[in-house]
DRENPA-3360 file (N, C-alpha, C; in nm, 2 decimals, always signed):
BEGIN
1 = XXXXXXXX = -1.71/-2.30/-0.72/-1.71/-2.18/-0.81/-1.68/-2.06/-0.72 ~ -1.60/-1.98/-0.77/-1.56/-1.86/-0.69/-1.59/-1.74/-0.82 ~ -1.56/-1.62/-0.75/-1.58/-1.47/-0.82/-1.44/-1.48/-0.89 ~ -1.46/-1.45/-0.98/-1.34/-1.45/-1.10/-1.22/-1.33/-1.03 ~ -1.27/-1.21/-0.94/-1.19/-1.14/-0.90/-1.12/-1.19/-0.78 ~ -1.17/-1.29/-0.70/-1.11/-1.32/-0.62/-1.01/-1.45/-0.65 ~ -1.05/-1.55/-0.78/-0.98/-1.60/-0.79/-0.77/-1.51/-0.85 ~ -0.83/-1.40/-0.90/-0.74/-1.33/-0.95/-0.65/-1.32/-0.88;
9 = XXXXXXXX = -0.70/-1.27/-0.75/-0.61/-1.19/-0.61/-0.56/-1.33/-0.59 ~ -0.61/-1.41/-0.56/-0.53/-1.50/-0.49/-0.43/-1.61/-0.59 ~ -0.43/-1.55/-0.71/-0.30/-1.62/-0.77/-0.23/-1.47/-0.78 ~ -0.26/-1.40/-0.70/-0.13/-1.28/-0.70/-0.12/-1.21/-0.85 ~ -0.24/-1.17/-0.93/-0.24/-1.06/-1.01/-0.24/-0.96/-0.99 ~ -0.31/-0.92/-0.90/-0.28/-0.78/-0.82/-0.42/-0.79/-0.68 ~ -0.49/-0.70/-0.63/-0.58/-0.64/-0.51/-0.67/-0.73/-0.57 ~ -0.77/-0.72/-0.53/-0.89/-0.77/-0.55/-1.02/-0.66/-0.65;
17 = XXXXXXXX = -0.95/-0.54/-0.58/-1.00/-0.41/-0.64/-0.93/-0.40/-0.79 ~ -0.82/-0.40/-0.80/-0.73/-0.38/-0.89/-0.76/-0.46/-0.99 ~ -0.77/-0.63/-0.95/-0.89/-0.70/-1.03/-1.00/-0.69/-1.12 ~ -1.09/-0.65/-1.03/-1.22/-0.60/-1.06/-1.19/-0.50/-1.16 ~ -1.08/-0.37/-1.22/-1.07/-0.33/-1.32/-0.99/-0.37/-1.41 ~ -0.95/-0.49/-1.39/-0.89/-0.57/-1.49/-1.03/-0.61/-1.54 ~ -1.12/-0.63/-1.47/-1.24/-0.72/-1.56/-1.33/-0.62/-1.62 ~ -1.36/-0.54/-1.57/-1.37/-0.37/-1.66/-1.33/-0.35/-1.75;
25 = XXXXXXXX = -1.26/-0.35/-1.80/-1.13/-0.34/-1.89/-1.13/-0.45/-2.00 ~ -1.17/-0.52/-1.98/-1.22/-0.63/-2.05/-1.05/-0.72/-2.11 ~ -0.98/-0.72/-2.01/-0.85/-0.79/-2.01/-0.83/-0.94/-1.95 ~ -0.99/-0.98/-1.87/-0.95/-1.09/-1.86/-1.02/-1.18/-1.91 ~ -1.02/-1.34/-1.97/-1.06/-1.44/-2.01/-1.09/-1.54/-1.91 ~ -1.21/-1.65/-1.91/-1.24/-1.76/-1.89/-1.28/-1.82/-2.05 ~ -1.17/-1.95/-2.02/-1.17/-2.08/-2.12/-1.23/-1.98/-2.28 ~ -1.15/-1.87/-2.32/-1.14/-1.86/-2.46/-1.25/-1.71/-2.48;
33 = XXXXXXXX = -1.32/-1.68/-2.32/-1.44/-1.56/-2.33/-1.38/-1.45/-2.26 ~ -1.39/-1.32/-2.29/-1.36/-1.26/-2.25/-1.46/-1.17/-2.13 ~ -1.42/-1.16/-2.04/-1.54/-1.17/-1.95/-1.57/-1.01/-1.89 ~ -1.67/-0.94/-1.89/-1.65/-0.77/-1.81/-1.74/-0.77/-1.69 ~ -1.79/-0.87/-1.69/-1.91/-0.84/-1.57/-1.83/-0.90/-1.47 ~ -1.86/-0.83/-1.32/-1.77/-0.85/-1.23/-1.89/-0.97/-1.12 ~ -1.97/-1.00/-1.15/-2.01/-1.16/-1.07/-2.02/-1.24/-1.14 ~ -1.94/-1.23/-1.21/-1.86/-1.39/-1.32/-1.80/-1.48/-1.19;
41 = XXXXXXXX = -1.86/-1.58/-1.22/-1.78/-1.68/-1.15/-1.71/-1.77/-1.21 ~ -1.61/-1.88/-1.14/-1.50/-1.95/-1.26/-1.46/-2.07/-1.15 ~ -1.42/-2.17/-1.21/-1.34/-2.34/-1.14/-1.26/-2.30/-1.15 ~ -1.18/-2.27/-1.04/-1.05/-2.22/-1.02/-0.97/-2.35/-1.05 ~ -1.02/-2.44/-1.06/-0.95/-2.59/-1.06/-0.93/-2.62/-1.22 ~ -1.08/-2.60/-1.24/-1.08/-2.63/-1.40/-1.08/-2.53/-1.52 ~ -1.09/-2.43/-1.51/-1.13/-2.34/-1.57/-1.02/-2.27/-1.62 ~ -0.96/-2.23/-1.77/-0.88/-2.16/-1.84/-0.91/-2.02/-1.80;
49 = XXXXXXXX = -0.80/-1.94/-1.70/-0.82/-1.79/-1.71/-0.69/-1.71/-1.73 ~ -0.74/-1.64/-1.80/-0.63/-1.54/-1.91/-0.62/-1.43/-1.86 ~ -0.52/-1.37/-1.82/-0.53/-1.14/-1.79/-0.44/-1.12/-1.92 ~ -0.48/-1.04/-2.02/-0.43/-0.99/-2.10/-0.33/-1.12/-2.23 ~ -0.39/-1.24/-2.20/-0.40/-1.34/-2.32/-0.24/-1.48/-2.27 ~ -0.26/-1.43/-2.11/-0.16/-1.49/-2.07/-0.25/-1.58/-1.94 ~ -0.16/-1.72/-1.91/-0.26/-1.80/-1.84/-0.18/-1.73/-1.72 ~ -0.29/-1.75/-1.63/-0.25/-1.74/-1.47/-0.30/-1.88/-1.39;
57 = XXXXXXXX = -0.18/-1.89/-1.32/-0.16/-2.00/-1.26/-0.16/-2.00/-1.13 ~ -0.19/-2.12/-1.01/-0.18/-2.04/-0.85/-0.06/-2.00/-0.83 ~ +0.03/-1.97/-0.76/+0.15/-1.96/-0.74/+0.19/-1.95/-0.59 ~ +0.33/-1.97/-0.47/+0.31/-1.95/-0.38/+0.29/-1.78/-0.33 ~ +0.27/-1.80/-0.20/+0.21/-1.65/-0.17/+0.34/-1.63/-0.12 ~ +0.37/-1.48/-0.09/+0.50/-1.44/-0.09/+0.50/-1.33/+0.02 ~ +0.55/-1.27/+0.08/+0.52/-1.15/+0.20/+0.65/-1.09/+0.22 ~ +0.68/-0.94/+0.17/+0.78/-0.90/+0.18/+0.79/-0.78/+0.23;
65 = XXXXXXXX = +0.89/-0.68/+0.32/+0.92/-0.55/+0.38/+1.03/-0.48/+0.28 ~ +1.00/-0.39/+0.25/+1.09/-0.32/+0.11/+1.10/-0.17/+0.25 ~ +1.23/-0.13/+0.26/+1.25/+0.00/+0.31/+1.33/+0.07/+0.19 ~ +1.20/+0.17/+0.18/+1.15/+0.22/+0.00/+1.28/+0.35/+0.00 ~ +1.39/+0.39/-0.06/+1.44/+0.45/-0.12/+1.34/+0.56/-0.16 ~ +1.42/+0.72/-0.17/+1.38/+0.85/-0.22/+1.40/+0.78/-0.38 ~ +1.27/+0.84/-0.48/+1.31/+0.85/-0.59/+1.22/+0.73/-0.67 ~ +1.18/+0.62/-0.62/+1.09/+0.57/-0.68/+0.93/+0.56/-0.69;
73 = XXXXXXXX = +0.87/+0.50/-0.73/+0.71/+0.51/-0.77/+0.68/+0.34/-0.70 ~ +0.62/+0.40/-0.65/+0.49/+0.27/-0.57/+0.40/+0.24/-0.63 ~ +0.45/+0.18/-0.76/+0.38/+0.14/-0.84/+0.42/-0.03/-0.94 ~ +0.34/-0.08/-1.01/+0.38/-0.25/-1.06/+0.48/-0.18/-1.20 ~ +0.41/-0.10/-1.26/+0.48/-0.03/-1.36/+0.45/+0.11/-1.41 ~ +0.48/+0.20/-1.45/+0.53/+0.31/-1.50/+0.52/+0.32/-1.65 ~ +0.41/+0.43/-1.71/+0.42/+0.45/-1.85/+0.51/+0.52/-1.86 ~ +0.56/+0.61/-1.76/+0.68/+0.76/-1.82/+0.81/+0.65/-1.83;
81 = XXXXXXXX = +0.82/+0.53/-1.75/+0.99/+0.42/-1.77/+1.04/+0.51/-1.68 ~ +0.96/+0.56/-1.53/+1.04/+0.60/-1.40/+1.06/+0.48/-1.35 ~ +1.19/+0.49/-1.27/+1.16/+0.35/-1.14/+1.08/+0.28/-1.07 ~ +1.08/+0.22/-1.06/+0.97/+0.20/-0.97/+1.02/+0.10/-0.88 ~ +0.90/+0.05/-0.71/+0.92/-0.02/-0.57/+1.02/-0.20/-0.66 ~ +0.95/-0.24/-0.85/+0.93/-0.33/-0.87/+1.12/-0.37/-0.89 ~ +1.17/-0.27/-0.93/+1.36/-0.27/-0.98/+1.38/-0.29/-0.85 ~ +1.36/-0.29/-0.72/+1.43/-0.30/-0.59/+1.40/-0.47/-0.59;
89 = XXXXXXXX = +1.32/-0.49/-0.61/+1.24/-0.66/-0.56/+1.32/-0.74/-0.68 ~ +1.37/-0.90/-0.65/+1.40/-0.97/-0.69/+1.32/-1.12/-0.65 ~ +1.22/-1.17/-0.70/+1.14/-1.29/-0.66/+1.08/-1.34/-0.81 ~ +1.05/-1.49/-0.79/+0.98/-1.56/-0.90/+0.86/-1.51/-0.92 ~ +0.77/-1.49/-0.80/+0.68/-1.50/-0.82/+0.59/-1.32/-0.85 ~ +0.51/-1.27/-0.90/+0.44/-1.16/-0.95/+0.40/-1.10/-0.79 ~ +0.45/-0.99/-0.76/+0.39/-0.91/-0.65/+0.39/-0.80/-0.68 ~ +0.28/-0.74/-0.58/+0.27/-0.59/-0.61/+0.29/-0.51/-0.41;
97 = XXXXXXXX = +0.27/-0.41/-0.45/+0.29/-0.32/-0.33/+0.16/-0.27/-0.28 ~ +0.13/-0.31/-0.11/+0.05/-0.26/-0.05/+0.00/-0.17/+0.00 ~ -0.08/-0.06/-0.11/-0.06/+0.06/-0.07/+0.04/+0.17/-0.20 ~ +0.02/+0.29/-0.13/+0.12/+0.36/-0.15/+0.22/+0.46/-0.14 ~ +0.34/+0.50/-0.17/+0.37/+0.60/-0.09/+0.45/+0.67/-0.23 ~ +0.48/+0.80/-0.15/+0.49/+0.94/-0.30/+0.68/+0.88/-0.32 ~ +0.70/+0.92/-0.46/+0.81/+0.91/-0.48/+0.92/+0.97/-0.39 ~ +0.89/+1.08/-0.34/+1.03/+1.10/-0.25/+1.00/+1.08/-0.12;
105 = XXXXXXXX = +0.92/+0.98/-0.11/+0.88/+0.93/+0.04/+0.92/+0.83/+0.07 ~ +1.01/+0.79/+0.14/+1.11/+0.67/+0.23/+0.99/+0.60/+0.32 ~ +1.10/+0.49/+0.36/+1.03/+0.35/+0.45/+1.00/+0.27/+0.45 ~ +0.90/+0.23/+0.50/+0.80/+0.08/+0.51/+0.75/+0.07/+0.43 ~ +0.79/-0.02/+0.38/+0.66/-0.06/+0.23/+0.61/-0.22/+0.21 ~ +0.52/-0.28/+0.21/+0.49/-0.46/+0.22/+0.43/-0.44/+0.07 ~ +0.51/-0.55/+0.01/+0.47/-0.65/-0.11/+0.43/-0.78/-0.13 ~ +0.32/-0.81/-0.16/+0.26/-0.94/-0.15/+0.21/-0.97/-0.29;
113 = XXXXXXXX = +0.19/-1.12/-0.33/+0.08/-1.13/-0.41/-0.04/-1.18/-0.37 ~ -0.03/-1.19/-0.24/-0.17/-1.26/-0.15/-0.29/-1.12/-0.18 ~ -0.35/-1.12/-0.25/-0.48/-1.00/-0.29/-0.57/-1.00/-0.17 ~ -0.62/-1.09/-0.10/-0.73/-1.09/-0.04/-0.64/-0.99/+0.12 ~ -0.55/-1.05/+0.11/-0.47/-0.99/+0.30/-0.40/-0.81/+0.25 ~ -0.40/-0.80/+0.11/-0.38/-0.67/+0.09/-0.49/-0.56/+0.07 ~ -0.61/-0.63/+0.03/-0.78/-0.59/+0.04/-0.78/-0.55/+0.16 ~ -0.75/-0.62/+0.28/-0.83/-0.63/+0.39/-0.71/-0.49/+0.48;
121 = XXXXXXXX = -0.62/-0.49/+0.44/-0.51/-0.39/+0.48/-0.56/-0.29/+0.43 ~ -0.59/-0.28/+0.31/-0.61/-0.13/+0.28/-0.78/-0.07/+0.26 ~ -0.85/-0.17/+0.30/-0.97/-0.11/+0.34/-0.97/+0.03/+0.43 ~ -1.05/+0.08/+0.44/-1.07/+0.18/+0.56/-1.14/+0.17/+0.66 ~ -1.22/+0.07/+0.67/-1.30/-0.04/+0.77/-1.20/-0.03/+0.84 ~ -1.07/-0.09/+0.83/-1.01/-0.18/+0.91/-0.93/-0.07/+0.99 ~ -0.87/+0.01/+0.92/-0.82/+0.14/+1.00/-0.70/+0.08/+1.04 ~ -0.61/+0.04/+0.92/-0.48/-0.01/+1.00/-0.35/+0.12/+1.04;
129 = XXXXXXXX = -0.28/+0.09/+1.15/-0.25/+0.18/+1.15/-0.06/+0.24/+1.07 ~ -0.05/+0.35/+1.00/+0.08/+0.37/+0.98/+0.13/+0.46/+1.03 ~ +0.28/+0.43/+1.08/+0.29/+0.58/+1.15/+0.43/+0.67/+1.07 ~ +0.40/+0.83/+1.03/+0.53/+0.85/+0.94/+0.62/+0.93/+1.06 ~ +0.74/+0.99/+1.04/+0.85/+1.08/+1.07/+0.87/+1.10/+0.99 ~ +0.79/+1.32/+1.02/+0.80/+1.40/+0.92/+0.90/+1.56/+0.96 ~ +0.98/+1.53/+0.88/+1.03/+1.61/+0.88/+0.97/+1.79/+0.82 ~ +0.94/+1.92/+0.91/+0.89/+2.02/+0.86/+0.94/+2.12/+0.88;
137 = XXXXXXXX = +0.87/+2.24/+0.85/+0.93/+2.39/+0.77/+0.88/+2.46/+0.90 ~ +0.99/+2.48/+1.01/+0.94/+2.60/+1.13/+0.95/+2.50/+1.25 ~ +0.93/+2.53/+1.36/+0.88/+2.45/+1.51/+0.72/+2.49/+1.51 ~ +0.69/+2.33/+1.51/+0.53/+2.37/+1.52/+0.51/+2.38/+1.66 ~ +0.40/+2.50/+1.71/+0.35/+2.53/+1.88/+0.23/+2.38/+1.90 ~ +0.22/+2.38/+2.02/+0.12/+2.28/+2.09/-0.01/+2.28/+2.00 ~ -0.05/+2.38/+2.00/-0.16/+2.41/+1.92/-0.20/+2.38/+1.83 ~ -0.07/+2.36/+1.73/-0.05/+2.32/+1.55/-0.08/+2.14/+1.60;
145 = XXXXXXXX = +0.01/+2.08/+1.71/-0.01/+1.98/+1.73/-0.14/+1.92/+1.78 ~ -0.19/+1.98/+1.83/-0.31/+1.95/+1.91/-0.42/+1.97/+1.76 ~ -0.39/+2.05/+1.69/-0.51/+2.02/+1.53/-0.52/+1.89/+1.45 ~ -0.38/+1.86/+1.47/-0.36/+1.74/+1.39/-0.40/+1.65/+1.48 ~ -0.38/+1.63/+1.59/-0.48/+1.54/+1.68/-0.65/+1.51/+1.69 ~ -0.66/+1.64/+1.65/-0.82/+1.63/+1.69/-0.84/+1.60/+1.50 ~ -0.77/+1.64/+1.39/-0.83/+1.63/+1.30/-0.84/+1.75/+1.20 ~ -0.82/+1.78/+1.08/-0.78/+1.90/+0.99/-0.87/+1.90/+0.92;
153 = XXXXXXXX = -0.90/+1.98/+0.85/-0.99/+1.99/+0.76/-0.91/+2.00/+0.59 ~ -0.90/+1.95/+0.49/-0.87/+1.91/+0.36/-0.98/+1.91/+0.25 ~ -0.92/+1.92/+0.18/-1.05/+1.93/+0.07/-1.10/+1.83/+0.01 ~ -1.09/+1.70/+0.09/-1.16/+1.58/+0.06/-1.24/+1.57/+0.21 ~ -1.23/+1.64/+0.29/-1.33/+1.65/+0.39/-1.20/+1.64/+0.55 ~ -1.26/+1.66/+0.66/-1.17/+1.64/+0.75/-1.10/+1.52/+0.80 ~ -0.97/+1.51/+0.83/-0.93/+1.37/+0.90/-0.95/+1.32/+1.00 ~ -0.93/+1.18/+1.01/-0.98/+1.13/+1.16/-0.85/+1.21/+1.27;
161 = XXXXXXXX = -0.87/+1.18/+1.38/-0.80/+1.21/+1.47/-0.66/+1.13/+1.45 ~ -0.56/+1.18/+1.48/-0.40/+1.12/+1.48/-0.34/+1.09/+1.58 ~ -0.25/+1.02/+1.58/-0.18/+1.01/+1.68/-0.06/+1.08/+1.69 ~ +0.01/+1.23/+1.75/+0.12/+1.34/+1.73/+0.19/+1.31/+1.85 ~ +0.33/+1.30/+1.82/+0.45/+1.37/+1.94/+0.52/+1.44/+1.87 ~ +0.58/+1.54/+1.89/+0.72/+1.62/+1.88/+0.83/+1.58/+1.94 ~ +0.90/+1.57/+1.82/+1.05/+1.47/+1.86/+1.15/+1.58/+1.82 ~ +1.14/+1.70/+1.82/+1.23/+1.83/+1.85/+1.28/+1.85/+1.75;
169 = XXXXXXXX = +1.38/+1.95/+1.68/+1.44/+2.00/+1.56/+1.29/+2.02/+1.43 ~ +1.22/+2.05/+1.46/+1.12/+2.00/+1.34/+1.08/+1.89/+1.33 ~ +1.08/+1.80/+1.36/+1.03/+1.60/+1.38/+0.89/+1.62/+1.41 ~ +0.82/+1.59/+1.39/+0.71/+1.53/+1.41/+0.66/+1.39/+1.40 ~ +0.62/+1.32/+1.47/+0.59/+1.16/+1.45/+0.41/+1.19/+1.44 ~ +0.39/+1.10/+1.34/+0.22/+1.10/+1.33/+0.17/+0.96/+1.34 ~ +0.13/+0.91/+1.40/+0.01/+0.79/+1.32/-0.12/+0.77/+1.33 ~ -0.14/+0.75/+1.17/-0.29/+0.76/+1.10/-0.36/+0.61/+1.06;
177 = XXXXXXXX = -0.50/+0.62/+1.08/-0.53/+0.51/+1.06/-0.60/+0.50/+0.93 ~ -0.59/+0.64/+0.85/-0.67/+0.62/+0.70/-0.53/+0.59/+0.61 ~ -0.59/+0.64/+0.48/-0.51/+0.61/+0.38/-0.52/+0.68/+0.24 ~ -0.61/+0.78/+0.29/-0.57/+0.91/+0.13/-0.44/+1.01/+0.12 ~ -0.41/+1.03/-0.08/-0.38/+1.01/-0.15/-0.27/+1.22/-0.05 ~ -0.15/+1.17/+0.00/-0.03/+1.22/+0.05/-0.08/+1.28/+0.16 ~ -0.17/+1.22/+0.23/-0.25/+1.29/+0.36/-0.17/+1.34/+0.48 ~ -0.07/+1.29/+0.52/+0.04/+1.38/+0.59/+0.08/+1.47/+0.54;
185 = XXXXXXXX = +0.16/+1.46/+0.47/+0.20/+1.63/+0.35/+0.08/+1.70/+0.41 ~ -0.06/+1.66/+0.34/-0.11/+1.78/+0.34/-0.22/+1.83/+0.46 ~ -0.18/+1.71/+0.59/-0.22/+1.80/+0.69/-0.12/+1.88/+0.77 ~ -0.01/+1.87/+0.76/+0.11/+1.92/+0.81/+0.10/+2.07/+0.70 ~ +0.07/+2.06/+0.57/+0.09/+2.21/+0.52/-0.10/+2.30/+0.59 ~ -0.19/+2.21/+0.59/-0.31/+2.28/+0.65/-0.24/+2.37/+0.81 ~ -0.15/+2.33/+0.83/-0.12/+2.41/+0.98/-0.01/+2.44/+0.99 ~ +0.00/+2.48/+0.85/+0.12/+2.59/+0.85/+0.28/+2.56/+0.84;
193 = XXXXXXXX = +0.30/+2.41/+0.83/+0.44/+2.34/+0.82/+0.47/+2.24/+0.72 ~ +0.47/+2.28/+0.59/+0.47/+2.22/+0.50/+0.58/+2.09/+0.52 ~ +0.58/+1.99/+0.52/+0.66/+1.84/+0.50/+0.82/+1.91/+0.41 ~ +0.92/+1.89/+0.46/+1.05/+1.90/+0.44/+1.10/+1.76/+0.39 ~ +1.09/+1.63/+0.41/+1.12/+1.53/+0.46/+1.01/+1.38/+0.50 ~ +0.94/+1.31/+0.43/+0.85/+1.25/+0.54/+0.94/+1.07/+0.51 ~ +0.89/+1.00/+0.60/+0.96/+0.85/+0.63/+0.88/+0.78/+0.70 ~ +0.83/+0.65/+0.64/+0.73/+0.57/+0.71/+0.81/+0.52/+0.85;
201 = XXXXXXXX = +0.79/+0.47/+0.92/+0.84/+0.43/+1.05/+0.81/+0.30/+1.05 ~ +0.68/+0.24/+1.09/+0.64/+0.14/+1.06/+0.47/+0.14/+0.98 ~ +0.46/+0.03/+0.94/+0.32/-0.06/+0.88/+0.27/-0.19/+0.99 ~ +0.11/-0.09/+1.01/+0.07/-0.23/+1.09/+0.18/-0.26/+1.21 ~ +0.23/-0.21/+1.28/+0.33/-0.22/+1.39/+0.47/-0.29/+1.32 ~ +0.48/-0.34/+1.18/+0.57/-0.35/+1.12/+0.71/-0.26/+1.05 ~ +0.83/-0.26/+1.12/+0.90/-0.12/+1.07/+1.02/-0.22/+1.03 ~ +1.14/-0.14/+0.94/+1.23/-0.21/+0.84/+1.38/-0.18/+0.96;
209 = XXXXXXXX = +1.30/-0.20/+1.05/+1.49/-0.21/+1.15/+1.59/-0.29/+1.05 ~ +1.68/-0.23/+1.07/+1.82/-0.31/+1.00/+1.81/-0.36/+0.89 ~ +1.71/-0.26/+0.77/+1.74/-0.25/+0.62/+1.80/-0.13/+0.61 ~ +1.89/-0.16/+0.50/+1.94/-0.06/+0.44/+1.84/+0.03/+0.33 ~ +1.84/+0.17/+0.27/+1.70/+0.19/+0.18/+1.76/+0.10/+0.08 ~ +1.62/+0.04/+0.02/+1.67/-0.07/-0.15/+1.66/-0.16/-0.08 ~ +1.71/-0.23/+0.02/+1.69/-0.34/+0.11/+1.52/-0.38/+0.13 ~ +1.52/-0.56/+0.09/+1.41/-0.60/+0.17/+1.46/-0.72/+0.17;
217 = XXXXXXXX = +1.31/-0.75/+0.27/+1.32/-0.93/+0.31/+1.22/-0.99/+0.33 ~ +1.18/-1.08/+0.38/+1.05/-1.18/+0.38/+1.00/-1.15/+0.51 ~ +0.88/-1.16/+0.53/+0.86/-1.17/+0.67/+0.84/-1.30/+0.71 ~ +0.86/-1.27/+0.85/+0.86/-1.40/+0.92/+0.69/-1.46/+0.91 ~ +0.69/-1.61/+0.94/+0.55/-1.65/+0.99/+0.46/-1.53/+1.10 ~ +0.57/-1.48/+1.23/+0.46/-1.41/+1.33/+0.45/-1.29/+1.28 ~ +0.51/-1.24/+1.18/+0.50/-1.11/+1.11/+0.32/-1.10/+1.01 ~ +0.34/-1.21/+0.93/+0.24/-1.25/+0.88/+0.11/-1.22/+0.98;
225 = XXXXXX = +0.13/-1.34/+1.09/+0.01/-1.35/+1.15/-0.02/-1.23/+1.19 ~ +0.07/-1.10/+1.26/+0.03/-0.96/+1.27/-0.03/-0.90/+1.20 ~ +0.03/-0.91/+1.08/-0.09/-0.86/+0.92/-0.20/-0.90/+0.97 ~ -0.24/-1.00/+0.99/-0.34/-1.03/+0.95/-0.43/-1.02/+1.09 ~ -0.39/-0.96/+1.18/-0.46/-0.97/+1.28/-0.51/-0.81/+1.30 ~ -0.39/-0.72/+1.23/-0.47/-0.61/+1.20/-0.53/-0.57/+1.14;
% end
């Protein structure tokens, strides 16, 4: 017997978190019941389970690098019918996007249906690291750089320390190891340089060399094992 949300994640319905408000929500079934308590447990072997009146079945796990195009939503779907990361991807199997990043924000992006290795990525435990090139408004002094180093203050509280170079013309290179909601943008406008431009570089030491934007592909086996080792 396993937790009904983990069996979820790992036939690739979505996070494990993402789960857990599917069963909130009161959208998923065991064998004909509709279940909301989240330490429901279920036979993954035997056991009829339904998200939204449809069977879910295991399926293979899938691991993909999408180098994300200006203009889409990093998102499974879209109530307004914008674009979304999902029109780029062509696969059998149901995946979602790890993470996410703002519609006019380029780069690295990983899609999986593996729930449990995209839980563990986007924890804040884990502190994986992403790093952007951001393009901004002005030449920032040592000083500007040296704040974002030590850490800014935001109105969700202050950030961890970063990792900054200055790569000249306005460039800035950052890498962070949290994950709130457009946190570069808005420590680059806390010091005075509002984001012109931002572009993931890489994920987890993972970067989209030699995609085109709209372009993705599988990762390899040792790509995998790096996921998972950070």
């Amino acid at each position: 017997m396993e937790r009904l949300q983990r069996i979820l994640a790992s036939r690739g319905v979505a996070s494990r978190r993402a789960a857990e408000e599917l069963i909130r929500e009161g959208r998923v079934s065991v064998n004909g019941v509709v279940v909301t308590a989240l330490g429901t447990k279920a036979d993954p072997q035997r056991d009829e389970i339904r998200v939204d009146k449809r069977i879910i079945r295991p399926q293979a796990l899938r691991y993909l690098i999408l180098n994300k195009p200006s203009g889409y939503i990093t998102t499974v779907k879209d109530e307004r019918d914008r674009w979304t990361v999902m029109d780029l991807i062509n696969v059998q199997e149901r995946v979602f996007p790890v993470g996410r990043l703002d519609r006019d924000t380029t780069g690295v992006l990983i899609l999986t249906n593996d729930g449990a290795l995209a839980d563990h990525l986007m924890h804040p435990r884990h502190g994986v690291a992403k790093t952007y090139r951001a393009r901004v408004q002005g030449e920032p002094a040592e000083a500007d750089l040296d704040r974002l180093r030590a850490g800014v203050e935001l109105d969700d509280g202050p950030t961890a320390p970063a990792a900054v170079q200055y790569r000249g013309s306005s460039v800035v290179e950052i890498t962070i190891h949290e994950g709130r909601n457009r946190q570069v943008r808005r420590m680059c406008a806390a010091i005075g340089h509002p984001v012109i431009h931002l572009h993931r570089t890489a994920y987890a030491g993972l970067t989209a060399e030699r995609l085109e934007p709209g372009e993705w592909r599988e990762l390899t086996a040792a790509e995998i094992a790096e996921l998972r080792d950070a």
